[in-house]
Structures are given as structure tokens and as C-alpha cells.
N, C-alpha and C positions, 0 to 999 in steps of 0.2 A: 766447693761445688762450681764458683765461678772459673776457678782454675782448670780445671777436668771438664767443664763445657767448652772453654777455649780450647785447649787439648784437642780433641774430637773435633772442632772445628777446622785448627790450623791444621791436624795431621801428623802432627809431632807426638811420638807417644811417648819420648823420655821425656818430658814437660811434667805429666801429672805427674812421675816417679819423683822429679824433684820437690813437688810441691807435698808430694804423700808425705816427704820424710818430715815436713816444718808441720803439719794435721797427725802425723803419729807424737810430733814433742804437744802441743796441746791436751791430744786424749790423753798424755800421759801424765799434764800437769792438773788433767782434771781427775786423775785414779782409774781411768777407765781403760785398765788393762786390757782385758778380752777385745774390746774396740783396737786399743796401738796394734795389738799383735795381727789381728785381720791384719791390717792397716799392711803393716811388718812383712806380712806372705804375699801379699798383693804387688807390695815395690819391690820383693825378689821374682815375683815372677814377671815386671814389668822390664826390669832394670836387668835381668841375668843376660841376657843376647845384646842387649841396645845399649846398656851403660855399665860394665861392670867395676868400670872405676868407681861407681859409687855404690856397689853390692856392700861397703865398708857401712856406708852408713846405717843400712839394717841390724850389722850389729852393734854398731852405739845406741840406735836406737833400742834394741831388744835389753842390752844390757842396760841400760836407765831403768830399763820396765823392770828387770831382775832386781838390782837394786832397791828402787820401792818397794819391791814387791820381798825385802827381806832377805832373799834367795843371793847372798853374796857372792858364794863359791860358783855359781854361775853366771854375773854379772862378771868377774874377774875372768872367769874362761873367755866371757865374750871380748870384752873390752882389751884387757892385756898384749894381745899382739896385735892391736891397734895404739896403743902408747902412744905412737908418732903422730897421730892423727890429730889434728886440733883439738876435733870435737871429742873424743875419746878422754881427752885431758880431763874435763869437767866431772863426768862422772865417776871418773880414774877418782878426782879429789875429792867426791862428797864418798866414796868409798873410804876412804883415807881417815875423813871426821867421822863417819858411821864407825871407825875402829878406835875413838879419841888420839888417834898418832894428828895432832895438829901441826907438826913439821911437814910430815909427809902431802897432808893438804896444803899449805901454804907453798911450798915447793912447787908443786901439783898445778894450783890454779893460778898462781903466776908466773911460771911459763904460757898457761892456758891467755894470759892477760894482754903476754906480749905479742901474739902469735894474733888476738883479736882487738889490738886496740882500741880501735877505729870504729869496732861497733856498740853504739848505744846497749842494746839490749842482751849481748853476751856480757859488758863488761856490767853492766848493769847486777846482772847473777852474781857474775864474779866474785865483783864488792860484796856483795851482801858473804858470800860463801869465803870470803879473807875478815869480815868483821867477827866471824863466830868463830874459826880456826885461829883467830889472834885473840879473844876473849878467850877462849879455851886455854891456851898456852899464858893466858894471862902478859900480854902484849900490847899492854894499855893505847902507845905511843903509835904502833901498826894498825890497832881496832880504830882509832880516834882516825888517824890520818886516812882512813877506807870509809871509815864512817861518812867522812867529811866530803870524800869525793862520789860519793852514793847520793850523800845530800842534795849534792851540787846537779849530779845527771838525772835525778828523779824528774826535775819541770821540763829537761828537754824531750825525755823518754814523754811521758804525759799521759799516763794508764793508769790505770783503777792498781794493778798487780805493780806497779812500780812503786806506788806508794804503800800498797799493802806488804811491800820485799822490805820496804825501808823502818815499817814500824818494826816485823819481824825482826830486821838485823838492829834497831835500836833497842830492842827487849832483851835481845841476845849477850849486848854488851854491858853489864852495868853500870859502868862509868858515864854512858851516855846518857846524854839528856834529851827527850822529845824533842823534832823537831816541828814545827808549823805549816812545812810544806803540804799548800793543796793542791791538786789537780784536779786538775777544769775540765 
């Protein structure tokens, strides 16, 4: 909201387009599909004249929501001739583990790794999404070594979901051992 009252402020109207697409990955990490997809129609109709460079990421986003939402054969319509895309990598690879092919994810999300290094909170996913695709594959040596650097970015990240990403990928793997990291 603060984003979209600046918006309207400065005059800029591809401003809330970009901000809609980081409030459509939230509704969608909270389930609340019918919310992203509004969301979804609103930044194609902001974005279709003023930025169509990023009309792309309507369909990453629409296809994550497909995905969740079970509906593969349509998340793979949306996402697949995006491949190239960074953002497309990610849910290209939880598509991948949704199909147990844990080559295909690991593949998947790191190229997705290499392309977002630099970001806390992508690579942050990331790991958690190489600790289950290497536990799957049973790849003790790749889950430990992802594990270990999940660990390590949990306290700089510093979020309620960072730590709750890291018990998840620590359940995931059974080799692992709980870690103690708290966030403050």
C-alpha cells in the first residue's frame, strides 16, 4: 500500500506494476490464490503499454500459482518458454521435485543459484529447494553442504520464514541435525 501511494504520488505508474509482482509472490506464499491472480490481471493491465518487458513476469507469477495450485500441465504452459528467465528457473525446479526427477531440480535451481547469487532471500529458497532435491536423490555430501550454507544465511536473512524454511529443509533431510539458530 505504501508502494501504490508513492506511486500515485510521484506519477510513475510502472512503479506499482513492479511492486504488484513481489505482493502477488507473498499472496501466493500465503495460498491465497484468487487474491495473486486479481493481483496477476491488474499488472497486465498496468504493465501491457508501459512495460512489456516485464508482461514475463505475470506468467511466472501465474504459473507458481498453477503449480500450487496442483494444475502442472498449466504451470509448464506458462513457465516453459520463459526457461531463460531467472525467475522462471525456480518454479521450472520445484516443478521438477513435484515430479520426484531430483536431477532435473538440482540442475534447475542451480543455474537458478548462479544467475541470483548475491541475493539473501532467492538464494535463501534456493538452499532450502537443493536440501530436499539432494535428500531425495539421497546426496548426503550436496544436502549437508546446502544445508550448511542455509544455516549460515538464516541470521543475516533475519525473518520469522527464514527460520521456519530452515527447520523445514532440516526435516527434509535426515541426516541432519537441528540447528539452534534464533532469530530476533
Amino acid at each position: 500500500e505504501h508502494a501504490w501511494s508513492a506511486d500515485r504520488s510521484l506519477g510513475v505508474p510502472h512503479f506499482a506494476g513492479f511492486c504488484r509482482s513481489h505482493y502477488v509472490a507473498i499472496l501466493t506464499w500465503c495460498a491465497k490464490y484468487q487474491a495473486a491472480e486479481s493481483e496477476i490481471d491488474s499488472m497486465r493491465a498496468t504493465l501491457a503499454t508501459i512495460a512489456p518487458a516485464w508482461m514475463s513476469h505475470c506468467d511466472i507469477r501465474l504459473g507458481e500459482v498453477r503449480r500450487r495450485q496442483g494444475r502442472h500441465e498449466d504451470a509448464v504452459r506458462l513457465l516453459q518458454p520463459l526457461a531463460a528467465h531467472p525467475l522462471a528457473l525456480f518454479p521450472l525446479a520445484w516443478l521438477r521435485l513435484d515430479a520426484d526427477d531430483s536431477d532435473g531440480t538440482l540442475s534447475l535451481v542451480e543455474r537458478y543459484v548462479r544467475r541470483t547469487a548475491r541475493d539473501h532471500t532467492r538464494r535463501l529458497h534456493a538452499l532450502d529447494l537443493i536440501v530436499r532435491a539432494a535428500s531425495l536423490a539421497r546426496d548426503d555430501a550436496r544436502a549437508a553442504a546446502a544445508l550448511e550454507e542455509l544455516r549460515a544465511l538464516v541470521p543475516k536473512v533475519n525473518t520469522r520464514i527464514a527460520l521456519g524454511m530452515l527447520a523445514e529443509a532440516e526435516a527434509s533431510d535426515p541426516a541432519a541435525q537441528p540447528s539452534a539458530t534464533i532469530v530476533r
